[in-house]
C-alpha positions in Angstrom: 5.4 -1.8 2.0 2.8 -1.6 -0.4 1.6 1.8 -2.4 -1.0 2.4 -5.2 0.2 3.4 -8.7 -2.6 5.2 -10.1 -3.0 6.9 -13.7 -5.3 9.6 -14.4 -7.3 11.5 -15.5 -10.4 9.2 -16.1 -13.6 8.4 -16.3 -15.6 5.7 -13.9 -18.4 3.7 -14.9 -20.7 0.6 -13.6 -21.3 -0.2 -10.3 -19.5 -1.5 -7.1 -21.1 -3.2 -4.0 -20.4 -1.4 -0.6 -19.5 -3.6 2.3 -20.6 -3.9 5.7 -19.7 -0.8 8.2 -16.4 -0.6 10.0 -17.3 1.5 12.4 -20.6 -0.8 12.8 -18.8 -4.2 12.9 -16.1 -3.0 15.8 -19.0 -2.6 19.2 -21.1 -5.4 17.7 -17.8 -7.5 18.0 -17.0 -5.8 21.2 -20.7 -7.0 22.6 -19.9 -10.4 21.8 -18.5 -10.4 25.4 -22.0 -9.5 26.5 -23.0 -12.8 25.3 -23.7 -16.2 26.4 -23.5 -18.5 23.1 -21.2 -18.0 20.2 -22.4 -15.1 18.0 -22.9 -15.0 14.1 -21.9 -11.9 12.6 -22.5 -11.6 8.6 -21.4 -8.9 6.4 -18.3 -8.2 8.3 -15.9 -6.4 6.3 -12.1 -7.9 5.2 -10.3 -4.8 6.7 -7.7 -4.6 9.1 -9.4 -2.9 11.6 -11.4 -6.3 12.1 -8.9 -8.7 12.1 -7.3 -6.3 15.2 -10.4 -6.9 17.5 -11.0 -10.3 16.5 -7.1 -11.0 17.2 -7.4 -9.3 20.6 -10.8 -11.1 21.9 -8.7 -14.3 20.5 -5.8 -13.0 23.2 -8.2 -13.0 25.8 -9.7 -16.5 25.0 -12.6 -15.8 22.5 -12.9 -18.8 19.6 -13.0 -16.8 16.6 -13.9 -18.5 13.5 -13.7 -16.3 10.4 -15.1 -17.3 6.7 -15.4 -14.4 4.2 -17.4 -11.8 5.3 -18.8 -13.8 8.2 -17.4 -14.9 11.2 -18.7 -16.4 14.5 -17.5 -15.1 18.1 -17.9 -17.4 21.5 -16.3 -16.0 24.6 -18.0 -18.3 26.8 -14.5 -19.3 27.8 -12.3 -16.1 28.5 -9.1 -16.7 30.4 -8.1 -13.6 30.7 -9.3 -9.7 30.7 -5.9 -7.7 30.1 -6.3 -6.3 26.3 -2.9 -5.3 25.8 -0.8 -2.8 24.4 0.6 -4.6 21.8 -3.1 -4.7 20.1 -4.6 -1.6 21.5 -1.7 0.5 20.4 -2.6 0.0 16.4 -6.4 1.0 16.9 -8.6 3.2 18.9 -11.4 1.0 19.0 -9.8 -1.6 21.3 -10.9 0.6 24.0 -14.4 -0.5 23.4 -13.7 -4.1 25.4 -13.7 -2.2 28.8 -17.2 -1.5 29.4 -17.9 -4.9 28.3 -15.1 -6.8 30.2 -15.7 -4.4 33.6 -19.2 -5.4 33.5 -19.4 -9.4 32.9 -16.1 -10.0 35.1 -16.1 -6.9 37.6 -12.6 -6.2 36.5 -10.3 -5.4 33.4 -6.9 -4.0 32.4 -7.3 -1.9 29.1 -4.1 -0.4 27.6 -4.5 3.1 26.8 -5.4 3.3 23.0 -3.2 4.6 19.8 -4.2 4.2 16.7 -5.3 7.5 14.8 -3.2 10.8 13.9 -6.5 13.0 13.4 -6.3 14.3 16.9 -6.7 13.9 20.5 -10.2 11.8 21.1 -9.7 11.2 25.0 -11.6 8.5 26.7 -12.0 10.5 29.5 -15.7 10.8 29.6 -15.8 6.7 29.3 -13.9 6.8 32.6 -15.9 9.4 34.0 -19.3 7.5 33.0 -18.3 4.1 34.3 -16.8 5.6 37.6 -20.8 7.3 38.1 -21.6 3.4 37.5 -19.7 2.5 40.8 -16.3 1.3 39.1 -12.7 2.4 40.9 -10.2 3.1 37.5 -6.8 4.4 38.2 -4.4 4.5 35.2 -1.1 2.8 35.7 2.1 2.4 33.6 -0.2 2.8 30.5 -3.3 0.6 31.2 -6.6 1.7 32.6 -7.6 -0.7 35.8 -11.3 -1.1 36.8 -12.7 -2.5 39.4 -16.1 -3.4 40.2 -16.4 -6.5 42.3 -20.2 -6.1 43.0 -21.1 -5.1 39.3 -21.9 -1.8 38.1 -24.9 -0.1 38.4 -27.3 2.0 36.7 -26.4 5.5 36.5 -27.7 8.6 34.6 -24.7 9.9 32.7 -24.6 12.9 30.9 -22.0 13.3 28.6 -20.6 16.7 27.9 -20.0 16.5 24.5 -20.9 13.6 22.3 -19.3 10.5 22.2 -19.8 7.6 19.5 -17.5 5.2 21.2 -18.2 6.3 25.0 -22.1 6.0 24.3 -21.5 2.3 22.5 -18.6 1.3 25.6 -21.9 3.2 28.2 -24.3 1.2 26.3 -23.0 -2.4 26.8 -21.9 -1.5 30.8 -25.1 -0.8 30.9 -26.9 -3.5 29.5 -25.4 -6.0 32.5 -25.5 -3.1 35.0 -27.9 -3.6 38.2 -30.7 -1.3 37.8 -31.6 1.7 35.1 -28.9 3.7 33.5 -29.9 6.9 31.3 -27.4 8.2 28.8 -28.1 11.9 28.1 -26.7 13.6 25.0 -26.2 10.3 23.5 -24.8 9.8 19.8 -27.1 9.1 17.3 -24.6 7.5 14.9 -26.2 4.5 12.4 -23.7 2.8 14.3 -25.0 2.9 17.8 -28.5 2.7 16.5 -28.0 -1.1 15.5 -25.6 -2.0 18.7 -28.2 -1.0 20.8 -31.4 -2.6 18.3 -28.9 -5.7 18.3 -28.7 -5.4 22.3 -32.8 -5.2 22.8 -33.4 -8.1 20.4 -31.4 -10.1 22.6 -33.4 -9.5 25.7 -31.8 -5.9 26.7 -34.5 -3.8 27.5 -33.4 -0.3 25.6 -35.8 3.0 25.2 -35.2 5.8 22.9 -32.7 3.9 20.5 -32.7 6.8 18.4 -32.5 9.4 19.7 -30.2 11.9 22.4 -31.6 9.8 25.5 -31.0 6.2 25.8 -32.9 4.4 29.0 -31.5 0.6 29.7 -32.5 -1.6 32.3 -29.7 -3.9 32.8 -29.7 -8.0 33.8 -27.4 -7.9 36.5 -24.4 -9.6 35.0 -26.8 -12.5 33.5 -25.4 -12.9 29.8 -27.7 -12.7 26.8 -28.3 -14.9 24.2 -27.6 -13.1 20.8 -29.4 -14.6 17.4 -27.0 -14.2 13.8 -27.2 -10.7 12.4 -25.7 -8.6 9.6 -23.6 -5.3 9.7 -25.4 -2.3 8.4 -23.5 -0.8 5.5 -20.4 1.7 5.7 -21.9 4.6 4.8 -18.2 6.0 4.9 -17.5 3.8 2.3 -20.5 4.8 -0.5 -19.5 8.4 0.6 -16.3 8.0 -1.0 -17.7 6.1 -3.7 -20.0 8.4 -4.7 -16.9 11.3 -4.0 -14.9 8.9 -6.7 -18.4 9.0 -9.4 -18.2 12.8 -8.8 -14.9 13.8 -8.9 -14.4 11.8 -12.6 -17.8 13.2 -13.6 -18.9 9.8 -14.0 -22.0 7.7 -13.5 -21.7 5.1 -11.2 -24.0 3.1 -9.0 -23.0 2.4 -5.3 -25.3 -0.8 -4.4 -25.8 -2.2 -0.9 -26.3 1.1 1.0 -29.0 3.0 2.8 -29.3 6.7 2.0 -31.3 7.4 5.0 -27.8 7.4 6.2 -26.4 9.6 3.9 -28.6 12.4 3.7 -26.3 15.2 4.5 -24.1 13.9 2.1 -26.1 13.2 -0.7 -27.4 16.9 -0.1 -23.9 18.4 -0.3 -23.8 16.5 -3.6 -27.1 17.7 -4.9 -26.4 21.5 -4.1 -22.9 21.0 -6.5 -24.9 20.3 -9.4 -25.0 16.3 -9.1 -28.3 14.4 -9.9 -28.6 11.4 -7.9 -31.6 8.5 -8.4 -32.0 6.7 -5.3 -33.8 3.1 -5.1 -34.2 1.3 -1.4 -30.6 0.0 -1.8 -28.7 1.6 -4.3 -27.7 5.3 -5.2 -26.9 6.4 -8.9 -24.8 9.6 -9.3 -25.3 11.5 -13.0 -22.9 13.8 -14.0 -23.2 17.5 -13.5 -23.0 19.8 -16.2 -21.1 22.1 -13.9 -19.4 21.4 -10.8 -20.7 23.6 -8.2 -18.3 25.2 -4.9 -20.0 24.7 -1.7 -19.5 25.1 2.2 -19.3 22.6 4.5 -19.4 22.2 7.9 -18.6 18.6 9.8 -20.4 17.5 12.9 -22.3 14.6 14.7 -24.8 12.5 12.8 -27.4 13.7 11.1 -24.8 16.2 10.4 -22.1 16.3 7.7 -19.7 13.7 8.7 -16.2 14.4 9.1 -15.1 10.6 8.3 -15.9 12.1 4.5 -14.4 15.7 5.1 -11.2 14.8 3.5 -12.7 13.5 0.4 -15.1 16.3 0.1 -12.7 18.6 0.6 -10.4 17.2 -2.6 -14.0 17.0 -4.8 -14.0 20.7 -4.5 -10.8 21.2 -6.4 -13.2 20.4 -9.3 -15.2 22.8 -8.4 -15.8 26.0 -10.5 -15.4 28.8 -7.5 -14.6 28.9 -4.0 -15.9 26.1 -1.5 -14.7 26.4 2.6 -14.7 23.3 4.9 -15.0 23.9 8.3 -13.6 21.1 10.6 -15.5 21.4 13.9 -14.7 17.8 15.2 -11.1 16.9 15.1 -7.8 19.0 15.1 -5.8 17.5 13.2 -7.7 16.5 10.1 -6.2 18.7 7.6 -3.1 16.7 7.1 -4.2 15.3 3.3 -4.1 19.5 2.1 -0.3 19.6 2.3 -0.5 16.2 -0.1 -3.2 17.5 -2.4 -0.8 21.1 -3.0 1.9 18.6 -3.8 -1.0 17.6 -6.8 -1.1 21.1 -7.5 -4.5 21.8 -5.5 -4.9 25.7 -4.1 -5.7 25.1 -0.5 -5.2 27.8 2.4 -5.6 27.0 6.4 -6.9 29.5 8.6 -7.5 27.4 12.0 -10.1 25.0 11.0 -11.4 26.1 8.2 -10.2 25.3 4.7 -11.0 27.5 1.9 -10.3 25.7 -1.7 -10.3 27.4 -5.2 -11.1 25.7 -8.1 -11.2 24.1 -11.1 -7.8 23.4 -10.7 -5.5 20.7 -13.0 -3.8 18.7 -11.2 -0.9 17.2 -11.4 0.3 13.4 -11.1 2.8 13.5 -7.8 4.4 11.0 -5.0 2.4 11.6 -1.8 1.9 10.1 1.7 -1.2 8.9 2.9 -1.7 10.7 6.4 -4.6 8.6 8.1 -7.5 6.4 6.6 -9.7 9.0 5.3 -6.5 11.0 3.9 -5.6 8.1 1.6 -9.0 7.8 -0.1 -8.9 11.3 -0.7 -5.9 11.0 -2.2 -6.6 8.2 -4.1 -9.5 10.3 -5.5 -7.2 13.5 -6.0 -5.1 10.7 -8.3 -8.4 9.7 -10.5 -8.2 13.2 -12.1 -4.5 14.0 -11.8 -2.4 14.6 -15.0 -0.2 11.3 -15.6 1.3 8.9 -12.4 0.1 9.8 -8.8 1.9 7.4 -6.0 -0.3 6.9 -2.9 2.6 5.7 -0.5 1.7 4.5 3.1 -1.6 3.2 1.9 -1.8 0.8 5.1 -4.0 3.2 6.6 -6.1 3.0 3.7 -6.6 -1.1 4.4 -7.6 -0.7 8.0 -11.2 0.6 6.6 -11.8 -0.2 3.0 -12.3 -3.4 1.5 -10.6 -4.4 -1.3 -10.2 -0.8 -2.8 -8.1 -0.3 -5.7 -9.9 -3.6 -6.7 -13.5 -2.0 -6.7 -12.4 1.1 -8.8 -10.6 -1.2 -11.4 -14.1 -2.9 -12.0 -15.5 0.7 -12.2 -12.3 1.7 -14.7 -10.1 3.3 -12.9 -6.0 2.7 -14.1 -5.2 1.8 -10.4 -2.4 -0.9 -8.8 -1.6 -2.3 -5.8 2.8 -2.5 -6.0 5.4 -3.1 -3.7 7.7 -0.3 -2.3 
């Protein structure tokens, strides 16, 4: 097993290219299914997560044909519409094959998903939504079975609390659905935003991509023909980025990115004393002259997001005075703190808040990565550490970032890659 040897404390500098979004790249490979010709898909990061969903759509008789960060997806040919445990247990995202599947084949078996510690994200309210479309799902010995042997059909669903995967999974039933489906309190994620502009350039007639209420008229099970496209990029990724430029004090440039998709962050940063230039692709942070506490507070996009909690929450052990996170999306996503005291951090938990005190010193330490955003943080806990820090269990950390410890030893950073 691999871990990450990292020496601190130290300063960054230069620039590093941010790759195309995770969390983007796993419906837009999912909606392959929805397609009738093989699909082009450029910017695709080299993470695990990836190679998962292309490896299961390969199980079920996709050609997958994978050259750096592009590949190309035809599933004109699929044998088979079981996505299996063995696959679906590693990541969450699987799950988002059974609106597809369900609505091209009018059947599907879909083990239940594993994947993530962070806390319980049922899919419940996809179940609920596709059962309003007309499908019959019963859950045995571990997989979801749907039926729907004349199609689904349009629907208005209203979700009760917001969903990123149920609305992309809703989204592309939908878009072979008989009929008009509404999605009410739809997420507003980048994420879904190019899914569903991805969708209507293809023919899928889509209205309010956008915003809270999607409207989409669907082609009755007639597949659509997709044109070559690139991933937006992973916000998540120039977050941490620009977390790593701020924690070091450092000026870096993150390039490739789109701050209209990072504007709660790039706030957060602004209010702690950070200057940051921005240019239509690229975001310069400038050093502060004092690190400043702050609050935060996750939620959905346009919101804080808690994908960057974790790292967030270890910048403020640099900062001069008190700072409290407030976790409002997940339960479990306070694992990293017990990890960061290890470094030395001062961190209490009261429910789902976390209240930090700094400028604390901290110390070089063995510690565990928890989940994927856990191990950035700790990585970025390590940059300013006193001597050795050991991020062990960093497998997490290559299911969502490319290429890490080899992006911040370009920006300066005394970081390996070794084997247990």
């Amino acid at each position: 097993m691999d871990y990450l040897q990292i020496e601190g404390p130290t300063k960054l500098s230069g620039s590093v290219e941010i790759a195309g979004a995770k969390n983007a790249a796993l419906p837009l490979i999912a909606m392959t299914l929805l397609a009738s010709n093989e699909v082009t898909i450029n910017n695709i990061p080299n993470v695990v997560d990836i190679k998962t969903l292309l490896k299961l759509l390969e199980n079920l008789g996709a050609t997958v044909d994978i050259k750096n960060n592009s590949v190309k997806v035809d599933t004109c040919c699929l044998t088979n519409t079981k996505a299996t445990y063995d696959i679906v247990k590693t990541m969450r995202a699987s799950i988002l094959v059974l609106g597809p599947l369900l609505a091209r084949f009018g059947h599907c078996e879909v083990s239940l998903p594993g994947g993530c510690a962070i806390g319980q994200r049922p899919i419940d309210l996809h179940l609920k939504a596709l059962e309003q479309m007309g499908a019959e799902i019963s859950i045995e010995a571990g997989y979801v079975l749907a039926k729907a042997p004349n199609g689904l059909k349009g629907a208005h669903i209203v979700f009760d609390k917001i969903t990123v995967t149920g609305t992309a999974n809703i989204v592309m039933a939908a878009a072979l659905a008989k009929g008009k489906t509404i999605i009410t309190n739809a997420a507003l994620e980048p994420e879904v935003v190019q899914l569903c502009q991805v969708l209507k350039s293809s023919g899928i007639s889509i209205d309010g991509i956008g915003t809270t209420e999607l409207i989409i008229y669907g082609t009755d099970r007639r597949l659509v023909e997709i044109a070559p496209f690139s991933v937006i990029p992973d916000r998540i990724e120039a977050g941490t980025y620009l977390c790593a430029a701020a924690i070091t004090n450092s000026e870096v440039t993150v390039k490739k990115v789109r701050a209209d998709h990072l504007e709660a962050l790039i706030s957060k940063l602004e209010q702690m004393g950070f200057t940051l230039d921005i240019t239509p692709d690229t975001i310069t942070l400038k050093p502060a002259k004092q690190i400043k506490a702050i609050d935060v507070t996750t939620q959905e996009f346009p919101g804080f997001p808690t994908d960057m909690q974790a790292q967030f929450l270890t910048l403020c052990t640099q900062a001069t005075g008190v700072s409290i996170i407030e976790e409002r999306l997940f339960e479990n996503r306070f694992m990293h703190v017990s990890e960061l005291q290890r470094l030395g951090a001062s961190i209490k938990l009261k429910g789902n808040s976390a209240t930090i005190a700094g400028k604390i010193d901290l110390v070089g330490a063995d510690v565990m990565a928890t989940d994927l955003r856990a191990s950035s943080a700790l990585v970025l806990a390590a940059l300013v550490a006193e001597g050795t820090t050991n991020v062990h269990r960093i497998y997490h950390l290559d299911r969502g970032y490319e290429g890490l410890e080899k992006k911040l030893q370009k920006l300066g950073a005394k970081i390996k890659r070794l084997k247990e």
